[in-house]
Backbone as JSON Lines, residues from 0, in Angstrom:
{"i":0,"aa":"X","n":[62.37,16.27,-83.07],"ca":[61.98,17.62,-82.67],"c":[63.11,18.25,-81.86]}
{"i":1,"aa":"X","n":[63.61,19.37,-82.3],"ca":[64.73,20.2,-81.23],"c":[63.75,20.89,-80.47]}
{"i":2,"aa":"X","n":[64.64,20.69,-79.12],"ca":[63.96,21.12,-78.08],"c":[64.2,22.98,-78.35]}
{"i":3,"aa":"X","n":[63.34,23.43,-77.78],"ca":[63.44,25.07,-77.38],"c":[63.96,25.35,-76.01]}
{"i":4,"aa":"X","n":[65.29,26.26,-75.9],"ca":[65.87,26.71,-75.07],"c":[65.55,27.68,-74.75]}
{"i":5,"aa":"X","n":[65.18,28.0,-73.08],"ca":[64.64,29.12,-73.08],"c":[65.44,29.57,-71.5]}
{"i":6,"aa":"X","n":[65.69,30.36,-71.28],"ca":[66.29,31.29,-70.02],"c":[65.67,32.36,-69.02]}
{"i":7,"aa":"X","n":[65.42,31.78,-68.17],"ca":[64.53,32.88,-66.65],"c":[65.12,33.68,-66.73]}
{"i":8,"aa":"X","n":[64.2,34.27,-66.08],"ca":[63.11,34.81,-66.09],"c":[62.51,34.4,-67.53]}
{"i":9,"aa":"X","n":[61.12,34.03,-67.23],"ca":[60.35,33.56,-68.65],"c":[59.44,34.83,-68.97]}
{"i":10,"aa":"X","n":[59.06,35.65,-70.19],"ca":[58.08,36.55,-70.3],"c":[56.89,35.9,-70.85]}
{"i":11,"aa":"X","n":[56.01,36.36,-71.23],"ca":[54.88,35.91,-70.95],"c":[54.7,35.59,-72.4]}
{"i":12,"aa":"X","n":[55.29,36.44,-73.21],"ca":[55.59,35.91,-75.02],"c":[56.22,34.74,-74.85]}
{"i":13,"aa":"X","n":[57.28,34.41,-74.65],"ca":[58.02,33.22,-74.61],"c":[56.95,31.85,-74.26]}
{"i":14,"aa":"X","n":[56.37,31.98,-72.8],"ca":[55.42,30.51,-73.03],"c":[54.07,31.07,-73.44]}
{"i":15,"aa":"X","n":[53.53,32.04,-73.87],"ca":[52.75,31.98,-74.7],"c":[52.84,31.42,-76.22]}
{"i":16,"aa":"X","n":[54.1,31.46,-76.65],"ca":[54.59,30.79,-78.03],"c":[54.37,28.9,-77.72]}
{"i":17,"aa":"X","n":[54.86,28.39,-76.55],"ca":[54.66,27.06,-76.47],"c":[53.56,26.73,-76.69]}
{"i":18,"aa":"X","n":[53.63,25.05,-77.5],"ca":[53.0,24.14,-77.43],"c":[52.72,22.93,-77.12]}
{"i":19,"aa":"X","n":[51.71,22.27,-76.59],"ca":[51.85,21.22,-76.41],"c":[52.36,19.98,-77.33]}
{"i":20,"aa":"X","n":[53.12,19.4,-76.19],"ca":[54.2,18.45,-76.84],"c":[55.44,18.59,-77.36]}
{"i":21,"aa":"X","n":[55.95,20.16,-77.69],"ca":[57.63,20.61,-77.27],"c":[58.29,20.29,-76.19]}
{"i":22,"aa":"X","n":[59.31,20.08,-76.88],"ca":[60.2,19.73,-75.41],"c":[61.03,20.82,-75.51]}
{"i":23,"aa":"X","n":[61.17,21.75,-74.24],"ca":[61.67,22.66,-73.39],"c":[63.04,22.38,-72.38]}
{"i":24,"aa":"X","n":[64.24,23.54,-73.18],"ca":[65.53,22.98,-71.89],"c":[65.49,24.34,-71.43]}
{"i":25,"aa":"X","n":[65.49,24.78,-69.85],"ca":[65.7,25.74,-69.05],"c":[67.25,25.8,-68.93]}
{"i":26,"aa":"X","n":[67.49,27.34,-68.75],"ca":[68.72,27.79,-68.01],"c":[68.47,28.76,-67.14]}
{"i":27,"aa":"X","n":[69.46,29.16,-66.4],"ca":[69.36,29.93,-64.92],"c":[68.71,29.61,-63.69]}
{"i":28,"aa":"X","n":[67.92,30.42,-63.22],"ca":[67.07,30.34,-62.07],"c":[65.8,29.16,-61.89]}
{"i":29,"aa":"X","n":[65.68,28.7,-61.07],"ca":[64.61,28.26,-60.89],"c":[63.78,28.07,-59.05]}
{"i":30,"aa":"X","n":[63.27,27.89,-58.93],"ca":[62.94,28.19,-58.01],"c":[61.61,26.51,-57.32]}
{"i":31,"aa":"X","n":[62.2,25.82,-56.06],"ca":[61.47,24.43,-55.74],"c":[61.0,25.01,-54.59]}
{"i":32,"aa":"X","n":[59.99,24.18,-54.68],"ca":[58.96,23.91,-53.25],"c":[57.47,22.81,-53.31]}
{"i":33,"aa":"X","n":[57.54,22.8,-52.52],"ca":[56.29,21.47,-51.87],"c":[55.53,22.04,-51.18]}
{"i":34,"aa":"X","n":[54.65,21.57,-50.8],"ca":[53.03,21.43,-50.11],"c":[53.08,22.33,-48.74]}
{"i":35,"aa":"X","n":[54.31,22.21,-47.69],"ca":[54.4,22.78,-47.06],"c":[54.35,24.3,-47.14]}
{"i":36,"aa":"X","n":[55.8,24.63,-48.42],"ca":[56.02,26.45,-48.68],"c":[54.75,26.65,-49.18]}
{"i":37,"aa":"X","n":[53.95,25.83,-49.79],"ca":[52.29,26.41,-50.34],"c":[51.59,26.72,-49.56]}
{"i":38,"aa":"X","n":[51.04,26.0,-48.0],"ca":[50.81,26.2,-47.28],"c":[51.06,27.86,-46.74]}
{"i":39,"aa":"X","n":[52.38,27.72,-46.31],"ca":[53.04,28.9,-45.68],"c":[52.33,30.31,-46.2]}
{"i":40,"aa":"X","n":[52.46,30.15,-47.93],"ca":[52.2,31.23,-48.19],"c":[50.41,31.52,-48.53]}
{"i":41,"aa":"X","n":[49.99,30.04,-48.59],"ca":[48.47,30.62,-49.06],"c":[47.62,30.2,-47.88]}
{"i":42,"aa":"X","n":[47.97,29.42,-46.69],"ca":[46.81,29.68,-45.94],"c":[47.65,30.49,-44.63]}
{"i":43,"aa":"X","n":[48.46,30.4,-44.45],"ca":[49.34,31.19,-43.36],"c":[49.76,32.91,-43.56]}
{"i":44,"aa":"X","n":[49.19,33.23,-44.71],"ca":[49.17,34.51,-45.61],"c":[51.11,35.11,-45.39]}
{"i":45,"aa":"X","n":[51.78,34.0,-45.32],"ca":[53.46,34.47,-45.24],"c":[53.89,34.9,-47.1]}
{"i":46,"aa":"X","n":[54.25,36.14,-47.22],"ca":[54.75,36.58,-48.53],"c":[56.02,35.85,-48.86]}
{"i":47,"aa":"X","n":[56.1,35.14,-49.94],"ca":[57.72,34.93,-50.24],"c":[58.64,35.85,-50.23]}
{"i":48,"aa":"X","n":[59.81,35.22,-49.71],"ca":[60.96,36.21,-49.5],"c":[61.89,36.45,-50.91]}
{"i":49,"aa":"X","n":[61.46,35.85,-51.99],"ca":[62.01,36.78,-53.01],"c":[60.92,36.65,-54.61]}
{"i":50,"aa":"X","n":[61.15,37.39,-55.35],"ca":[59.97,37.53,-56.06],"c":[60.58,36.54,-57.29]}
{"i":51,"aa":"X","n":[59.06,35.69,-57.56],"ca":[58.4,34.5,-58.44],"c":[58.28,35.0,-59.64]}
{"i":52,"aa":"X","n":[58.18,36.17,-59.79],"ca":[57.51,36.75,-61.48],"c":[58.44,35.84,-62.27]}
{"i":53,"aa":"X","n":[57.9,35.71,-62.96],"ca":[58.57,35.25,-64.68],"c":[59.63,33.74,-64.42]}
{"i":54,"aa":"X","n":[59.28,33.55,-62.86],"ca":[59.85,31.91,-62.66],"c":[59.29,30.63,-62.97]}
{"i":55,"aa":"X","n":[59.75,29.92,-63.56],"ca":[59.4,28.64,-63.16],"c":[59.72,27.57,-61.67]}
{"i":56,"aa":"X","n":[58.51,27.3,-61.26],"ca":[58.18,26.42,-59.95],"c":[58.39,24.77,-60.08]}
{"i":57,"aa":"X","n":[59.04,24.53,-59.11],"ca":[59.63,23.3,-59.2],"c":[59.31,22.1,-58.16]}
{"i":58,"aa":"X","n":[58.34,21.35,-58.53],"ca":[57.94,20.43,-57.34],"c":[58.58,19.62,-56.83]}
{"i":59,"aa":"X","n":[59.36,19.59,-55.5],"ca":[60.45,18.95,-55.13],"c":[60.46,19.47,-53.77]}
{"i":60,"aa":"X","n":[60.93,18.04,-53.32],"ca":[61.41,18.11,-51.3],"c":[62.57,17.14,-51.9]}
{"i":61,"aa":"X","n":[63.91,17.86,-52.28],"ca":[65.03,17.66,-52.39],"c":[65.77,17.11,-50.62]}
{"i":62,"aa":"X","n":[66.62,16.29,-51.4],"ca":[67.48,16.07,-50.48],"c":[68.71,16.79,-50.66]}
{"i":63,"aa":"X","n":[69.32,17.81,-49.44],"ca":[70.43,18.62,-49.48],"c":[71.26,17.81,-47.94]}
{"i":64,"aa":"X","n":[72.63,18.55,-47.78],"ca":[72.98,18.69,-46.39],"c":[73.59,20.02,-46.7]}
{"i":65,"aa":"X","n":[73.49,20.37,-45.22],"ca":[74.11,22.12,-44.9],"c":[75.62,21.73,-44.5]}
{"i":66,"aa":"X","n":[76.72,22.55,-45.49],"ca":[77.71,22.79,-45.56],"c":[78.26,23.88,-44.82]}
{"i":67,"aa":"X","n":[78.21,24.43,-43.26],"ca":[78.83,26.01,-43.24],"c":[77.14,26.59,-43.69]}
{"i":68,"aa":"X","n":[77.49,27.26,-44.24],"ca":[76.49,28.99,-44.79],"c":[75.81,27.73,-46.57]}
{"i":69,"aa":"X","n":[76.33,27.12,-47.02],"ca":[75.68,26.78,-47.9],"c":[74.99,25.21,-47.62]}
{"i":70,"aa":"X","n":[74.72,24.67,-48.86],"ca":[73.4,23.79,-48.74],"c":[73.82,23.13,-50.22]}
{"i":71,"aa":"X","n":[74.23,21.84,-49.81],"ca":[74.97,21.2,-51.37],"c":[73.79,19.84,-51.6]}
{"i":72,"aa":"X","n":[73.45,19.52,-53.06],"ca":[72.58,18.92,-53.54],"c":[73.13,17.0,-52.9]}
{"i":73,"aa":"X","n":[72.16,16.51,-53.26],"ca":[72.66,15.23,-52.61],"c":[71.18,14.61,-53.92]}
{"i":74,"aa":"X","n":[70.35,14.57,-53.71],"ca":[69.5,13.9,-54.94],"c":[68.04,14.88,-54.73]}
{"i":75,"aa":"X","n":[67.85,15.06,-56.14],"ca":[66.71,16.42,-56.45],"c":[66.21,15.71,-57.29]}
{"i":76,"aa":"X","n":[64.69,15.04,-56.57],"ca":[64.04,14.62,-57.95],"c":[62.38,15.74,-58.07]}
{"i":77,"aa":"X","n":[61.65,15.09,-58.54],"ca":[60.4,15.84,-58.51],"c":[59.33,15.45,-58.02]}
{"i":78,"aa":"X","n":[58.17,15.94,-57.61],"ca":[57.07,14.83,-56.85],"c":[55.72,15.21,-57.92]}
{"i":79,"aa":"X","n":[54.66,14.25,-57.29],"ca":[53.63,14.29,-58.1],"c":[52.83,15.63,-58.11]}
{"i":80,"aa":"X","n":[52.32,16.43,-58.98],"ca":[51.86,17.83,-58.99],"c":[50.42,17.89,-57.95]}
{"i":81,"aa":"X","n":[49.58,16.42,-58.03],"ca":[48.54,16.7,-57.9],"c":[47.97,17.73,-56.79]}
{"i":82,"aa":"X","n":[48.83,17.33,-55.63],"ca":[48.58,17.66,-54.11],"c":[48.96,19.34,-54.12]}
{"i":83,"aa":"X","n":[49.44,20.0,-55.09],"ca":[49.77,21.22,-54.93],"c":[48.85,21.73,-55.71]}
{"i":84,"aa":"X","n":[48.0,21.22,-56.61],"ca":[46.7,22.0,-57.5],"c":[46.32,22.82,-57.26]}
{"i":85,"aa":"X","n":[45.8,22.66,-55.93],"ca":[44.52,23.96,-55.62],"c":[45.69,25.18,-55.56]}
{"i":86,"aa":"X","n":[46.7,25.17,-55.53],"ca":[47.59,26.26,-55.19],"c":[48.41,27.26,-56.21]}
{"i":87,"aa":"X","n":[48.06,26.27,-57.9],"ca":[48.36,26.6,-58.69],"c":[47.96,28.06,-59.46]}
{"i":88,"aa":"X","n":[46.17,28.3,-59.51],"ca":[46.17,29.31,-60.27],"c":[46.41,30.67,-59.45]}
{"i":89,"aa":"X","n":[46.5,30.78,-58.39],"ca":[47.16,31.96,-57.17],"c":[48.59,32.16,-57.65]}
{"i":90,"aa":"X","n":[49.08,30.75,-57.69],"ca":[51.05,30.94,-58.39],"c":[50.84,32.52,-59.44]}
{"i":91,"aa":"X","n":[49.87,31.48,-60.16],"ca":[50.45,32.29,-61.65],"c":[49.46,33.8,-61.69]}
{"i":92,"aa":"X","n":[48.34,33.89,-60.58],"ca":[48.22,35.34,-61.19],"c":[48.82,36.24,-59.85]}
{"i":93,"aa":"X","n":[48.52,35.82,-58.65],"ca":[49.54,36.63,-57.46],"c":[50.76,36.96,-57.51]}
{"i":94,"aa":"X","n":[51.37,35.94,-57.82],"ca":[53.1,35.72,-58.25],"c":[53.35,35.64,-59.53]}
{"i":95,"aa":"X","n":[52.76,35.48,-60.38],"ca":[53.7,35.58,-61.52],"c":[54.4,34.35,-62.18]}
{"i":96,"aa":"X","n":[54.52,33.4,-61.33],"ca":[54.9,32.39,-61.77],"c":[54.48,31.69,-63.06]}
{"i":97,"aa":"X","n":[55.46,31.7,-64.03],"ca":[55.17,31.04,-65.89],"c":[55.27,29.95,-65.7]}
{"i":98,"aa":"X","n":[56.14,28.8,-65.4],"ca":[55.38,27.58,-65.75],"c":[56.07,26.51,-64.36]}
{"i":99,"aa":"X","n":[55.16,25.34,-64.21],"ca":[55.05,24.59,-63.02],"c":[55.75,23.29,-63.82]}
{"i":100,"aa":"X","n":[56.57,22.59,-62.82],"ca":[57.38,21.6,-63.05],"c":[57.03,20.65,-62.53]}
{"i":101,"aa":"X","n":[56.99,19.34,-63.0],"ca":[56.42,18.4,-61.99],"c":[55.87,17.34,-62.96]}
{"i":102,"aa":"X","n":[55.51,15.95,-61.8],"ca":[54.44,14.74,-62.5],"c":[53.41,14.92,-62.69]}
{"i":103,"aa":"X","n":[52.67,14.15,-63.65],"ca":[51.32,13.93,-63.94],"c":[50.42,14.62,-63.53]}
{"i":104,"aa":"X","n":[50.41,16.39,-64.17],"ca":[49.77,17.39,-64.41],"c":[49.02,18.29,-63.49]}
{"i":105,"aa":"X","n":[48.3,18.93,-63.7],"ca":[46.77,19.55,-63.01],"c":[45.68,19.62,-63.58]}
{"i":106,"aa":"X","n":[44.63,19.98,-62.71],"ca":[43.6,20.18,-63.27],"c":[43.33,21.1,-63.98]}
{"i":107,"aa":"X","n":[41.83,21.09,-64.36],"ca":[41.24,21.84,-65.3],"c":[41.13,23.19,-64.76]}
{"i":108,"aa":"X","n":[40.98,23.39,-63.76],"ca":[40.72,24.89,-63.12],"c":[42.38,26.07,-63.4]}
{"i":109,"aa":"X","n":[43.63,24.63,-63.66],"ca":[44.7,25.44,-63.47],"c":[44.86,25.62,-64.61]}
{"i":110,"aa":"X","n":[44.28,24.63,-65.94],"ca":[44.55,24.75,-66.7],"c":[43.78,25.99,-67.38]}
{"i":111,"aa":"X","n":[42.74,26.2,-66.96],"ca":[42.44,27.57,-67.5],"c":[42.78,29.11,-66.9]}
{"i":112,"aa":"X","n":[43.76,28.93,-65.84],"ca":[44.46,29.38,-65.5],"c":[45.73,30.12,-65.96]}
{"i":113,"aa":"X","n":[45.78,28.93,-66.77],"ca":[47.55,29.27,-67.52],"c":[46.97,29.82,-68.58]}
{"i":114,"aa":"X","n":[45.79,29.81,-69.15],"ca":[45.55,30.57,-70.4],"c":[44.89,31.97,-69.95]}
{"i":115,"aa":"X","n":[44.37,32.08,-68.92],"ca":[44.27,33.53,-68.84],"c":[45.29,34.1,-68.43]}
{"i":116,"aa":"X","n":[46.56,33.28,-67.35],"ca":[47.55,34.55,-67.08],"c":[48.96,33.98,-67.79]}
{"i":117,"aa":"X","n":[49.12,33.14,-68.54],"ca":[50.34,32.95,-69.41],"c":[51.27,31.84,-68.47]}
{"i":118,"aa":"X","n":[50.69,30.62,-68.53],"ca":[51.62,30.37,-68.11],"c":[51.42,28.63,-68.71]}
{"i":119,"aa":"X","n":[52.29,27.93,-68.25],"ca":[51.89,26.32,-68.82],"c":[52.6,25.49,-68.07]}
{"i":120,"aa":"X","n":[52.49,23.75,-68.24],"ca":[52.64,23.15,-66.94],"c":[53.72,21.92,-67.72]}
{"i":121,"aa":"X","n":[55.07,21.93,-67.1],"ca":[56.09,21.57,-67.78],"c":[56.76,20.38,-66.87]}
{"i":122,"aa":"X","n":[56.19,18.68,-68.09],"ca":[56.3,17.51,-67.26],"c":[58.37,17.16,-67.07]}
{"i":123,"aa":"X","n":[58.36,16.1,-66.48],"ca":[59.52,15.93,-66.38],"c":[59.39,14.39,-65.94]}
{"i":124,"aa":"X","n":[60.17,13.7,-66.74],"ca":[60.56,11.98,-66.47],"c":[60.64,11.74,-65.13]}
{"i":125,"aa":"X","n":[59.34,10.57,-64.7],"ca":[59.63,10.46,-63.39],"c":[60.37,9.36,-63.32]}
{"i":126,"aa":"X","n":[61.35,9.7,-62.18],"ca":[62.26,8.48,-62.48],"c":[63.83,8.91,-62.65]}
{"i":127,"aa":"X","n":[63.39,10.21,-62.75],"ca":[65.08,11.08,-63.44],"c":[65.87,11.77,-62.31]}
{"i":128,"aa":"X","n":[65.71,11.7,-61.05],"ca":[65.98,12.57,-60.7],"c":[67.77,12.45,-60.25]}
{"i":129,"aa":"X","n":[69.13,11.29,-60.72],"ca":[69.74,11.3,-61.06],"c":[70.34,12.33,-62.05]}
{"i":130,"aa":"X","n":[69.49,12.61,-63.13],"ca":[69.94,13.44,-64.08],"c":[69.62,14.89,-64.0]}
{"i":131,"aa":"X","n":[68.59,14.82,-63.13],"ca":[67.93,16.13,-62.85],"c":[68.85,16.69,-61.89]}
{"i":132,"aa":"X","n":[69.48,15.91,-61.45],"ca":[70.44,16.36,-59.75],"c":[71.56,17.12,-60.86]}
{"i":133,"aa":"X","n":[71.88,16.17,-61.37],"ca":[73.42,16.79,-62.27],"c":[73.02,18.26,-63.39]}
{"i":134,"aa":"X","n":[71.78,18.45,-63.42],"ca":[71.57,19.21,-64.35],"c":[70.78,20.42,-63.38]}
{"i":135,"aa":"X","n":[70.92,20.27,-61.73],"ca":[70.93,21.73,-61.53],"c":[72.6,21.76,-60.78]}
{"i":136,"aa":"X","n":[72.91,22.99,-60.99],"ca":[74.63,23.27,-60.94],"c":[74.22,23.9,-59.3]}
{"i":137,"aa":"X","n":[74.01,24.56,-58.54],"ca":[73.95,24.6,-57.39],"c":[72.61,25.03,-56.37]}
{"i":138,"aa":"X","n":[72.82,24.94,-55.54],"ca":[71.22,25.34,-54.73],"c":[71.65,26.85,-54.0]}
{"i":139,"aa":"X","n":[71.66,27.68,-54.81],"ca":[71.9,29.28,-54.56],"c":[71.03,29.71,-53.59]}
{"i":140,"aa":"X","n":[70.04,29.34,-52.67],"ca":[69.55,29.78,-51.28],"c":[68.43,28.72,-50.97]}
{"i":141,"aa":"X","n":[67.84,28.37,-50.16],"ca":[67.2,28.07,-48.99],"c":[66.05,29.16,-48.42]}
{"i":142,"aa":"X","n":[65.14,29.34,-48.84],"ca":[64.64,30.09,-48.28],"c":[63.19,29.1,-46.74]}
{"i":143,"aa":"X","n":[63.09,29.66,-45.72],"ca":[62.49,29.14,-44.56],"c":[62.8,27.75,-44.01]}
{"i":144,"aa":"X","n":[63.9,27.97,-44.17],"ca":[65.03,26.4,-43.87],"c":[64.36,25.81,-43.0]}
{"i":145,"aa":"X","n":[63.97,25.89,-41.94],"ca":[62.82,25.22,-41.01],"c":[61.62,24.23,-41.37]}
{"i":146,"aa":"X","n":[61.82,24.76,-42.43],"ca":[60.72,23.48,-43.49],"c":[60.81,22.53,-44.18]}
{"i":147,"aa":"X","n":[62.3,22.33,-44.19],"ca":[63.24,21.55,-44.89],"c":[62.98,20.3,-44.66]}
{"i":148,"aa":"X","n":[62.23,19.49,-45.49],"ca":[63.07,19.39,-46.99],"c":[61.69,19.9,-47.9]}
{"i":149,"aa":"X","n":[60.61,20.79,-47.31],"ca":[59.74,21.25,-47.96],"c":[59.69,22.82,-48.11]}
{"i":150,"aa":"X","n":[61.24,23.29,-47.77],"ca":[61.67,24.93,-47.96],"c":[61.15,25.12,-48.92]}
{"i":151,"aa":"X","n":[61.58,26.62,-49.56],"ca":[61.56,27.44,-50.82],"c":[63.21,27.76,-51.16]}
{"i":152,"aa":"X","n":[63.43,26.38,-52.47],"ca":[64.8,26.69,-53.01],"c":[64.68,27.3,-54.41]}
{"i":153,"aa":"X","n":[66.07,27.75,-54.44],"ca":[66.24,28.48,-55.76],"c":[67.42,27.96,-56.01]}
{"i":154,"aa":"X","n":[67.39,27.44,-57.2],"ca":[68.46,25.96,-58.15],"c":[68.72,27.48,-59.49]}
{"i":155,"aa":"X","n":[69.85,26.9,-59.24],"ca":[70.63,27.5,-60.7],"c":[70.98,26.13,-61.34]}
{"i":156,"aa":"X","n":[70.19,26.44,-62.72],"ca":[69.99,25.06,-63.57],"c":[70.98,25.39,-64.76]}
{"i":157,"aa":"X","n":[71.32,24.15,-65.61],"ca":[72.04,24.53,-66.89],"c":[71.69,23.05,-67.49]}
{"i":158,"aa":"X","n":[71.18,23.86,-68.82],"ca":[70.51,22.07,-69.22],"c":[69.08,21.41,-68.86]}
{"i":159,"aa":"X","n":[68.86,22.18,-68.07],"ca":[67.51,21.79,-67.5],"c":[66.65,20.94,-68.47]}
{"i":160,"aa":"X","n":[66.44,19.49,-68.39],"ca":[65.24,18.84,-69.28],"c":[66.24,17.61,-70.0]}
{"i":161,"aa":"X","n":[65.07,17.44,-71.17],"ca":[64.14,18.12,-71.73],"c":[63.02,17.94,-71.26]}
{"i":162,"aa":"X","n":[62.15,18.84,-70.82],"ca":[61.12,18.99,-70.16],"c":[60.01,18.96,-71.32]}
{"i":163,"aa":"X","n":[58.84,18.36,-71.2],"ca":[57.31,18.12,-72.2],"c":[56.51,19.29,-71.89]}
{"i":164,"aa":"X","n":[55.86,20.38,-72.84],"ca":[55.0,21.09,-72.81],"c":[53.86,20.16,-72.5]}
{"i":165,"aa":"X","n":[53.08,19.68,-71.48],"ca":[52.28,18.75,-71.3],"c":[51.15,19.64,-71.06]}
{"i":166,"aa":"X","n":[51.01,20.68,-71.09],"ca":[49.34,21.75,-70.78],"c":[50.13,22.9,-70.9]}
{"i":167,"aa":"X","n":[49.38,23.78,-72.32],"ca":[49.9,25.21,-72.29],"c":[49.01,26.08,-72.15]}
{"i":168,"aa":"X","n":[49.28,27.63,-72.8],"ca":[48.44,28.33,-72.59],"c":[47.35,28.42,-73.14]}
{"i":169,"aa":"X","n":[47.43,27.49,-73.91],"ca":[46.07,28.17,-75.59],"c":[44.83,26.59,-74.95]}
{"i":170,"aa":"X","n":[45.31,26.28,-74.04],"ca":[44.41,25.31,-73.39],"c":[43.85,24.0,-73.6]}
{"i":171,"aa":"X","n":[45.33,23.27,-74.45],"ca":[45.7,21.93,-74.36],"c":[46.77,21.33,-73.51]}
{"i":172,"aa":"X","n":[45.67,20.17,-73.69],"ca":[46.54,18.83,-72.27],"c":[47.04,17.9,-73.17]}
{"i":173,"aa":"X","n":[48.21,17.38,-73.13],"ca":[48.58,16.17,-73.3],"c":[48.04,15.15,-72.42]}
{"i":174,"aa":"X","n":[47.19,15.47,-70.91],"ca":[46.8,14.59,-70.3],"c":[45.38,14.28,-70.88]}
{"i":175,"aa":"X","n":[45.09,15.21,-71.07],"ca":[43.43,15.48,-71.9],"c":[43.66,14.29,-72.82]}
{"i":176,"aa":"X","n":[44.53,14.68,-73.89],"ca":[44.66,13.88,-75.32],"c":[44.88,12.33,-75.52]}
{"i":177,"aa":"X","n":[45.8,12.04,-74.46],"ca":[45.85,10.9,-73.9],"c":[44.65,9.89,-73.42]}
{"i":178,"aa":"X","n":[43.97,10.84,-72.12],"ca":[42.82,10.0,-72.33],"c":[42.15,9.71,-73.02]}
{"i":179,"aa":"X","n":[41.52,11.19,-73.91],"ca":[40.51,10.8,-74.88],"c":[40.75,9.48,-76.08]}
{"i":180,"aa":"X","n":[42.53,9.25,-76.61],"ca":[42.54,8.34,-77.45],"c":[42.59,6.86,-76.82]}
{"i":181,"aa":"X","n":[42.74,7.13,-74.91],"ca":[42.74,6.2,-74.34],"c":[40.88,5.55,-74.22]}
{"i":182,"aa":"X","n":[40.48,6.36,-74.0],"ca":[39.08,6.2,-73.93],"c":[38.37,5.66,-75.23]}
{"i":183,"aa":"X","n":[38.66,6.21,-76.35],"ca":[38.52,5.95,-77.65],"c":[39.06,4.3,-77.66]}
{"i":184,"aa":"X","n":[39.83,3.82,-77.71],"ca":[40.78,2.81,-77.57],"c":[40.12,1.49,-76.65]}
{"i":185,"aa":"X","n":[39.76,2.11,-75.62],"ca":[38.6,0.99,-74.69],"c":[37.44,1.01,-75.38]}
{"i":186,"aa":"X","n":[36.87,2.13,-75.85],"ca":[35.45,1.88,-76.57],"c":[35.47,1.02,-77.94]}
{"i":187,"aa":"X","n":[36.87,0.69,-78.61],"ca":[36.91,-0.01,-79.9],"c":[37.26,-1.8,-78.56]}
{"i":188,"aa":"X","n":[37.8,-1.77,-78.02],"ca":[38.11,-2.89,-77.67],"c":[37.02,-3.97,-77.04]}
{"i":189,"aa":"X","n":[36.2,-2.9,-76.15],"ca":[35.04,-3.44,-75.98],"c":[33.94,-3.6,-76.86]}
{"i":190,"aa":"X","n":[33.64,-2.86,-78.01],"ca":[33.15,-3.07,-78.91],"c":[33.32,-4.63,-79.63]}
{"i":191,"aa":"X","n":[35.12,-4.96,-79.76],"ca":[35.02,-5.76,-80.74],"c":[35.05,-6.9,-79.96]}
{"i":192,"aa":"X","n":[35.0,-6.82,-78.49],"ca":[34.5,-8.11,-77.63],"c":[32.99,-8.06,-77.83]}
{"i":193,"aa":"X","n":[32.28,-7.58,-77.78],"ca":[30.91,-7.32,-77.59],"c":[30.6,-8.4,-79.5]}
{"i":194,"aa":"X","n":[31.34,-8.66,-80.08],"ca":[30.99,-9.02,-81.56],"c":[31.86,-10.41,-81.54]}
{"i":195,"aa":"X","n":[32.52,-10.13,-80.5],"ca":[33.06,-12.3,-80.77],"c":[31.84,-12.85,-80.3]}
């Protein structure tokens, strides 16, 4: 399967065309944060300081050091999505935000989320974040540095991925699918114990 290359700002045609189980390479912008910048902005009611529309969100408390005025990468991997859930379907209809980066998915509430406001939830090898470091080219701002290493960064990526359409808009999971043949799979196994 060739992956689909696609370039941020994302419109809402673009991952509305995805499906689950494409693999997706980003270029340009992207934009990281963790549990903390979620915080900030959804129970502390703080507005982000630059606008999310048509970004993809990147789950990560990167390790940087401050250079002078800039902020150079040192290892950028990704963290598990779960803990940022509840924060997800606000992303995508307040902000705008098209698709969420990260481990082992969200729920069902986000997932019907992404199908009413266009957006889908885009896995990434855990384990990568070696390659993921080399494949964003610099950390172009820092936003609420005070929160660091749970700021709001914005990564200029090239190459980005290949990232798994793992939940899109039309309101399939690869996590869904998984279980069910996983579930399916225990019900034949126990079955054919149940007959020795």
């Amino acid at each position: 399967m060739n992956a689909i290359t696609l370039s941020t700002p994302l419109s809402e045609g673009e991952v509305r065309a995805l499906r689950v189980g494409e693999e997706v390479i980003l270029e340009g912008l992207i934009y990281g944060m963790r549990d903390r910048t979620h915080i900030e902005i959804f129970q502390y009611g703080k507005e982000p300081p630059v606008s999310l529309a048509g970004y993809p969100v990147l789950h990560t408390a990167p390790s940087l050091r401050r250079v002078g005025e800039k902020w150079e990468k040192v290892i950028i991997g990704t963290t598990t999505s779960a803990r940022m859930d509840r924060f997800a379907p606000a992303l995508f209809e307040k902000y705008g935000v098209r698709a969420i980066i990260g481990k082992a998915g969200l729920s069902e509430v986000s997932l019907a989320a992404m199908q009413r406001f266009g957006a889908c939830y885009l896995a990434l090898t855990g384990g990568a974040a070696a390659l993921e470091t080399l494949q964003i080219e610099e950390v172009e701002a820092v936003y609420w540095p005070h929160l660091h290493p749970e700021a709001l960064y914005a990564f200029r990526v090239r190459g980005f991925g290949p990232l798994i359409v793992a939940m899109d808009s039309h309101g399939a999971s690869l996590y869904a699918q998984v279980r069910t043949a996983a579930q399916a799979r225990l019900a034949s196994i126990l079955g054919q114990g149940a007959d020795a």
